[in-house]
Structures are given as C-alpha cells and as structure tokens.
VOGU-3710 file (C-alpha; in Angstrom, 3 decimals, decimal comma):
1> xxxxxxxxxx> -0,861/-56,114/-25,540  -0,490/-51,995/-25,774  -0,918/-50,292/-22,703  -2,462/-46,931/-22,738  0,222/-44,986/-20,637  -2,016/-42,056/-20,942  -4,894/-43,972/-19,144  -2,125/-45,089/-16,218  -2,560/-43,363/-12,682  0,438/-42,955/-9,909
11> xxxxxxxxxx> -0,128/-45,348/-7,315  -0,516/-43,282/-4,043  0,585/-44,154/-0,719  -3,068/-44,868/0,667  -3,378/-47,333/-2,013  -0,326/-49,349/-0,323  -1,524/-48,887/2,709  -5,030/-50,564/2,354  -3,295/-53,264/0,265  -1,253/-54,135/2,883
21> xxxxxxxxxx> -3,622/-53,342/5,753  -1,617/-51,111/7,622  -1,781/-47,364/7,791  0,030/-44,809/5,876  2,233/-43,924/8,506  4,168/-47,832/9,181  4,011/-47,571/5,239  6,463/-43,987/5,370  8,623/-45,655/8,164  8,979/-49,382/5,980
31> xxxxxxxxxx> 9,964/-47,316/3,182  12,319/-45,162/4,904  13,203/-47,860/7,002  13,181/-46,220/10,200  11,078/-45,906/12,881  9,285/-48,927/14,884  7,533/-51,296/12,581  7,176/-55,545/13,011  9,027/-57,620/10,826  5,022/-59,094/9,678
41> xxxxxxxxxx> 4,423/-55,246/8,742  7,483/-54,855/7,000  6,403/-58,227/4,847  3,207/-56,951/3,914  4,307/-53,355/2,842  7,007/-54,575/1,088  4,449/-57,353/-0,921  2,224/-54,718/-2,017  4,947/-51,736/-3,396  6,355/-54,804/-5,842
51> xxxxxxxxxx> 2,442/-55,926/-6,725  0,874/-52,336/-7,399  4,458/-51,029/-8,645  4,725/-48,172/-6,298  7,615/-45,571/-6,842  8,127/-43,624/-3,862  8,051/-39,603/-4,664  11,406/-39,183/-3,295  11,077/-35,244/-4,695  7,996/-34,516/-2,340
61> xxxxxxxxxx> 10,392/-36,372/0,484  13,059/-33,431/-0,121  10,683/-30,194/-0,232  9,342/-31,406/2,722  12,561/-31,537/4,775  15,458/-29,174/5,783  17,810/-30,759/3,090  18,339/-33,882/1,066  20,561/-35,945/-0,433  20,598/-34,765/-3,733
71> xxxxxxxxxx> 24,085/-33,042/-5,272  23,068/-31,128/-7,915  25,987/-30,618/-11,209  25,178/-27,857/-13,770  27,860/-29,213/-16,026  28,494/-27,447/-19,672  29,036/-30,397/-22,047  28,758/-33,989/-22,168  30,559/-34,292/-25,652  33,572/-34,000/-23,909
81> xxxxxxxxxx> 34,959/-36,693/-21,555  36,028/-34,429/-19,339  33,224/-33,755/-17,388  31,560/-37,166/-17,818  34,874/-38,051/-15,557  34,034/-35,851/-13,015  30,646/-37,290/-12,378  32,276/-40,501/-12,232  34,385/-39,292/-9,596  31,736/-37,687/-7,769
91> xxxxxxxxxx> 29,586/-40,513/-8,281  31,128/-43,072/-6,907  31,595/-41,582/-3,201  28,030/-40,285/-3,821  26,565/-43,724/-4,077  28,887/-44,958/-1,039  27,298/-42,478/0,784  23,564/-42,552/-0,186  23,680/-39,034/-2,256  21,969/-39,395/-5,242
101> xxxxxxxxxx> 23,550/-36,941/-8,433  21,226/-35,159/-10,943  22,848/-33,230/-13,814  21,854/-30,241/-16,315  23,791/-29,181/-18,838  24,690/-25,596/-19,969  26,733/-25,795/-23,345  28,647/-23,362/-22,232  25,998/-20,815/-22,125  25,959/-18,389/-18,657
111> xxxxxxxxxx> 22,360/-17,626/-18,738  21,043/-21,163/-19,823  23,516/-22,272/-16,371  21,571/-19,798/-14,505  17,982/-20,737/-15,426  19,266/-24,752/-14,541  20,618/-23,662/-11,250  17,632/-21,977/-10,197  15,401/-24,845/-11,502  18,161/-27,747/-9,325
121> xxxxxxxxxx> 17,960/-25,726/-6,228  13,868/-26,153/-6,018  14,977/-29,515/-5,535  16,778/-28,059/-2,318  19,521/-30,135/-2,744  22,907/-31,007/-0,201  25,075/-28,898/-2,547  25,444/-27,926/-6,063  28,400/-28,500/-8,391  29,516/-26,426/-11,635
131> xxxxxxxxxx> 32,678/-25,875/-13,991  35,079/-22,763/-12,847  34,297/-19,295/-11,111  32,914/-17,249/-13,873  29,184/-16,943/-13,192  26,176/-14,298/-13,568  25,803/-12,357/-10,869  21,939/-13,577/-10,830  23,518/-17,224/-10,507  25,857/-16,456/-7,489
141> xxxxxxxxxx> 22,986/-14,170/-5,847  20,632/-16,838/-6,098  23,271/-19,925/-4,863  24,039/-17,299/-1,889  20,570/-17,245/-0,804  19,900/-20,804/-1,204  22,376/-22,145/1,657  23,717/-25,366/0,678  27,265/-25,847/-0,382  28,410/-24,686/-3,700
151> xxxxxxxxxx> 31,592/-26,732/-5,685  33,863/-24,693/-8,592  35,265/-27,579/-10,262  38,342/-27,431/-12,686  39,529/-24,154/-11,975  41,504/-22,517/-9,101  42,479/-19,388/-11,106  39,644/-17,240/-9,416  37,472/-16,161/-5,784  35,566/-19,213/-4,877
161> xxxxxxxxxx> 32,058/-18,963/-3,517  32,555/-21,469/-0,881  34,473/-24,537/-2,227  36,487/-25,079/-5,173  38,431/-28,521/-6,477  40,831/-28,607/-9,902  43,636/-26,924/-10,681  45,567/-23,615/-12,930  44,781/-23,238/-16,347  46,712/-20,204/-16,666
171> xxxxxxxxxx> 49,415/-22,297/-15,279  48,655/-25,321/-17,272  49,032/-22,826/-20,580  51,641/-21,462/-19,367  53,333/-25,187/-18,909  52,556/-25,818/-22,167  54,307/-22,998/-23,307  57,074/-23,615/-21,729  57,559/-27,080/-22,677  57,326/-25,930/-26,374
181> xxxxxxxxxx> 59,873/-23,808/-26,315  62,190/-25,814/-24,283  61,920/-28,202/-27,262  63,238/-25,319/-29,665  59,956/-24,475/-31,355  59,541/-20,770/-31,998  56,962/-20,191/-34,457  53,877/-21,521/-32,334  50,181/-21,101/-33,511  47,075/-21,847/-31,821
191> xxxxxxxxxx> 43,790/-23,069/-32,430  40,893/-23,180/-30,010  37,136/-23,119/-29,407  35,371/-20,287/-28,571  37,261/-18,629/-25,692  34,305/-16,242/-24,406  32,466/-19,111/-23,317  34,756/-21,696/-22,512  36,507/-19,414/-19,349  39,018/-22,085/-18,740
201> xxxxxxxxxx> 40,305/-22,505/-22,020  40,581/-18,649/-22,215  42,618/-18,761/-19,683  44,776/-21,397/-20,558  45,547/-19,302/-23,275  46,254/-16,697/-21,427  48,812/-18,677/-19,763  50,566/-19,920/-23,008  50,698/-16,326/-24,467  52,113/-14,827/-21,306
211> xxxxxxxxxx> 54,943/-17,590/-20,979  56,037/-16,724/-24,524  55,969/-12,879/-24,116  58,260/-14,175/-20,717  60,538/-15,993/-22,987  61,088/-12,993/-25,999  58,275/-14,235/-28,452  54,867/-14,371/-29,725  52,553/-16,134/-31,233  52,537/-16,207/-34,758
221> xxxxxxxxxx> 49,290/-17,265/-35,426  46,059/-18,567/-33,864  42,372/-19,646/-35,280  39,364/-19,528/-33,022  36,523/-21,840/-34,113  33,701/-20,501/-33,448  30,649/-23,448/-31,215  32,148/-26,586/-29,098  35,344/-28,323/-29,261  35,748/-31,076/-31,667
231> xxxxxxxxxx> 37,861/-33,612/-33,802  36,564/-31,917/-36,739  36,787/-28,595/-35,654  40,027/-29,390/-34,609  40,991/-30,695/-37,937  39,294/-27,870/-39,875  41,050/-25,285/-37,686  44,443/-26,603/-37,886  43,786/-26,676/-42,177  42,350/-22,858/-41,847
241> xxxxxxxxxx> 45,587/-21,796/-39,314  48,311/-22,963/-42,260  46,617/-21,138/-44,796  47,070/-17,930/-43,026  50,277/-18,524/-41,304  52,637/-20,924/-43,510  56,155/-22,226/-41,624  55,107/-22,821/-38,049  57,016/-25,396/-36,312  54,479/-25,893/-33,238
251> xxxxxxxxxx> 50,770/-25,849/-32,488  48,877/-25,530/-29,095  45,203/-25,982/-29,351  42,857/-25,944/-26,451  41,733/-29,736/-25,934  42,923/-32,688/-27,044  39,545/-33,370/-29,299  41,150/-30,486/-30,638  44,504/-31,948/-31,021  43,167/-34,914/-32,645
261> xxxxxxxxxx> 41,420/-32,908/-35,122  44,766/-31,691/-35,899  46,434/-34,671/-36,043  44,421/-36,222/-38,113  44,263/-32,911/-41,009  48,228/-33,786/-40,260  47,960/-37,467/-41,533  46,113/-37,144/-44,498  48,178/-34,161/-45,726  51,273/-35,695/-45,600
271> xxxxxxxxxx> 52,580/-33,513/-42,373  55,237/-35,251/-40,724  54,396/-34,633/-36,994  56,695/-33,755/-35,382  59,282/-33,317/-37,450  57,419/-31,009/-40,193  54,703/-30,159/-37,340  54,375/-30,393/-33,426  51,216/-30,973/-32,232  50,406/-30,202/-28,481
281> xxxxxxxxxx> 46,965/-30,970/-26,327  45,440/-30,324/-23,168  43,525/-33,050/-20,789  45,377/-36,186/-21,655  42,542/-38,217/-22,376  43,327/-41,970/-22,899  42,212/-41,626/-26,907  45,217/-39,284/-27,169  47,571/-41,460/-25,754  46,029/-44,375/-28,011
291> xxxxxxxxxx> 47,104/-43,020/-31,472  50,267/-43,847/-32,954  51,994/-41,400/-31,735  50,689/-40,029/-28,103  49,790/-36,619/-28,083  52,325/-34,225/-25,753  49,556/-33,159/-23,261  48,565/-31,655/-20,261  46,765/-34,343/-17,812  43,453/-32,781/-15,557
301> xxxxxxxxxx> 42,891/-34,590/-12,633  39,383/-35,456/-13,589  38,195/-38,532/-11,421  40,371/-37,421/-8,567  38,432/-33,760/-8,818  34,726/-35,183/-8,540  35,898/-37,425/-5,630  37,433/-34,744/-3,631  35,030/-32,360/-4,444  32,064/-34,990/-3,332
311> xxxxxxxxxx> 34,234/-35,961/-0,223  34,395/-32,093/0,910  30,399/-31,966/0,588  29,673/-35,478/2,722  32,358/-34,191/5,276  31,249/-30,764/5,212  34,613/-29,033/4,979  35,178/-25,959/5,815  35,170/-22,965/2,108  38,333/-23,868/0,821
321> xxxxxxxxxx> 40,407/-23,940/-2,862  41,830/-27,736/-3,230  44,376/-27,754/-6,137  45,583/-30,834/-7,427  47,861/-30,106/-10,091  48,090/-31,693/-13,481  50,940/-33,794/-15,281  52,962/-32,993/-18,415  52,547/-35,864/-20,800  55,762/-35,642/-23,283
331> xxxx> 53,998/-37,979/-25,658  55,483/-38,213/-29,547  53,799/-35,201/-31,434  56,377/-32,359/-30,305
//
C-alpha cells in the first residue's frame, strides 16, 4: 500500500477531543499533564492521540508563552567532532532537565550565523548557544533585544555577551609553541584552515607566533588552505608547505584533522616522524591518539564545555566567563 502523504491532514486538537469525548481543554491539561483531570479522562485522551496519531504542536505551545524549553545552538560545522561533543555535553543535562536542543549550522560563515539566529529566536527559546565572541553586530543587536540567555562556547579570549564556557586559544597556541621549542625544534611551519573565518584557530595562531617571537624566533613557513579543515587538506597542505620551505624540523597545524592529514602525507613519503618531522595538533580527539604513534596535542574540554554551559542556563547563573583549561598531550609525533 502507498500512501499519498500529500493527501494526509494534521490531526487537530478538536479531533482528539470528540474522539475521546471530552473537551479541548482536559485534552491541553492530559497532554501537558497538569491541571485537574480523572484518571478515566486521562485513559480516553491518551487512547485516541495513539489511534488518530496526534503530534502535539509543541512550536505553537512556545509562541504562545513567556519562554520555553528550547536551547537553541548555531554551531559552525558538524564535520568536525568537536562541536558534535559539545551537544553531547549539553545534551545530556538538557534531557535531564526537560530542555529540548535544536541546532543550525553556519560553516563558518558570520552572516549565514546571523540569518539562523534570527530564524532560532522566533522559536523564543530558554537561551541560545554559539562558537566564540566574534559576531555581526546585527547578530549581537538582535540576541540583545531578544532577552534570553546567550552561551560563547570554546573561547574565553574576548567580551562575552552574557555567558561564556571554554577556554584560551591564544594560550593554547601559545602552549603549543612552547612545548615545541622546549623539545629543541627551531624551524617550525604551520598549516591551517582558513583563519578569517575560523576566529579561534586565528587566534591560536596568534598565540603560537607570539610565543616564538617571546623565545628569539619565527616561523619559517606556514600554508593556509583555503574552505574547512580536513584530513586531506591537512595532507595536501603539509605536501604544499615542504615544497616552499625545505628543512623544517616541526609543524603546528590548526586541528588535529589537520594533523592527520599531515601525518598521513608523512607515511607515504617516507618522513620519519618525528625524527625527520614533528608533527603537532590541536583538540586531542581520540582518532589522534589511535594512530601508531599519538599525535602531541592540545586537549579542549569539549563534553565538559556543553555541560557547564547547559548547567549555567537551567540554573540561571549570573553573566560570567567559565574557563576550563585544556591538557598538553605529549603523544609520539614531536
């Protein structure tokens, strides 16, 4: 049998009301479960949402109402486990709670994030999540005027609008840096995604440069791929970088898809790493510590930044900047 979804209608509230002989109103309060209503009520409301397949419109609920229980993330990738780790951080204290999440995504583009956070907040929700501080000034007007709570996640290297959970790139680059050169590496490259959209990776290499200026040195070479982060843009990068800057002893590039990338280019040319080549990530992500030999990494606090960051909004915590740190993962590539 094909059913015609084109021919289907929405069951309505009325209809589940005459089906169960009661009126619309004990049919809001069954479903809402609150409110006076008899346990032989509750029975026949019950029967007749499972045998006409009623969906409650939970959205019509919300616009209704002063709030809801909706947290809204504008998020800018989903290629990358990174923020896929944050919703599961968020999302398990939302669920514990009765919050549902919705999610848009940006890739990385300022205006696209604007348009979503516009279109999330008609849904008036509890509070609405996004990656760093660096916004339009049409986004921040618009989450100003909207007054529910507003999360920067993965950043604390800026002004928050109200509250803010992650931690320093610049100190995270500047870390990684450090580490390097502790490890007698001096000729350090870099390659990276683009930097004027992904804020936090800019800044992260901000940090790394700075801490090598600090120490007496530079870097000596760097190659920007231009689009998202990726194992193959890592890999092409790292082949592009050697061509124009032979004899480094140390790369930094700005993820560890990245660094995989790299490591892999590193394997099938017949680069010892690390003795010909050290490699060095950022986000320690279990698939980097997999590989023969770990990746030397930065770990983000992913999980443990959705959590918080949901915990602040169900609490409702005072504006504040949470930073969590990161760890230093030593690994086997430098």
């Amino acid at each position: 049998m094909v059913i015609d979804f084109k021919q289907r209608t929405t069951v309505t509230i009325a209809e589940v009301a005459a089906a169960a002989g009661v009126g619309e109103s004990t049919v809001s309060r069954v479903l809402r479960n609150h409110g006076s209503f008899s346990p032989k009520a509750r029975e026949r409301v019950l029967d007749a949402v499972e045998r006409l397949g009623y969906v409650p419109n939970r959205i019509a609920g919300t616009l209704a109402s002063a709030g809801s229980r909706l947290v809204a993330f504008v998020i800018p990738s989903l290629t990358n486990i990174v923020f896929p780790d944050v919703l599961r951080g968020a999302g398990g204290v939302l669920e514990e709670n009765h919050y549902q999440a919705v999610f848009s995504v940006t890739d990385y583009d300022s205006e696209r994030e604007e348009t979503l956070v516009s279109a999330m907040l008609a849904w008036r929700p509890t509070a609405v999540m996004l990656a760093g501080f660096e916004h339009t000034e049409g986004t921040l007007k618009i989450l100003r005027a909207s007054g529910c709570r507003v999360v920067e996640l993965l950043d604390t290297d800026g002004t928050a609008a109200d509250l803010a959970v992650g931690f320093s790139n610049r100190q995270a680059g500047r870390a990684s840096a450090e580490f390097l050169l502790r490890r007698g590496y001096r000729r350090l490259g870099y390659v990276g995604h683009d930097l004027d959209l992904d804020t936090r990776a800019g800044k992260r290499f901000t940090g790394f440069c700075e801490a090598l200026n600090l120490a007496g040195s530079r870097l000596a070479g760097r190659e920007i791929r231009a689009g998202a982060s990726s194992v193959e843009s890592g890999r092409a990068g790292l082949k592009q970088l050697l061509e124009k800057a032979p004899g480094l002893d140390a790369v930094y590039f700005s993820n560890d898809d990245m660094a995989l990338g790299g490591y892999f280019h590193c394997l099938s040319n017949g680069i010892a790493v690390p003795a010909d080549l050290a490699l060095f990530g950022h986000n320690g992500l279990d698939i980097g510590q997999a590989i023969p030999q770990p990746l030397a990494s930065i770990r983000t606090p992913r999980v443990a930044t959705g959590k918080l960051a949901a915990e602040l909004v169900i609490n409702e915590a005072p504006p504040q900047v949470a930073d969590l740190g990161f760890e230093l993962i030593e690994g086997a590539t430098a």
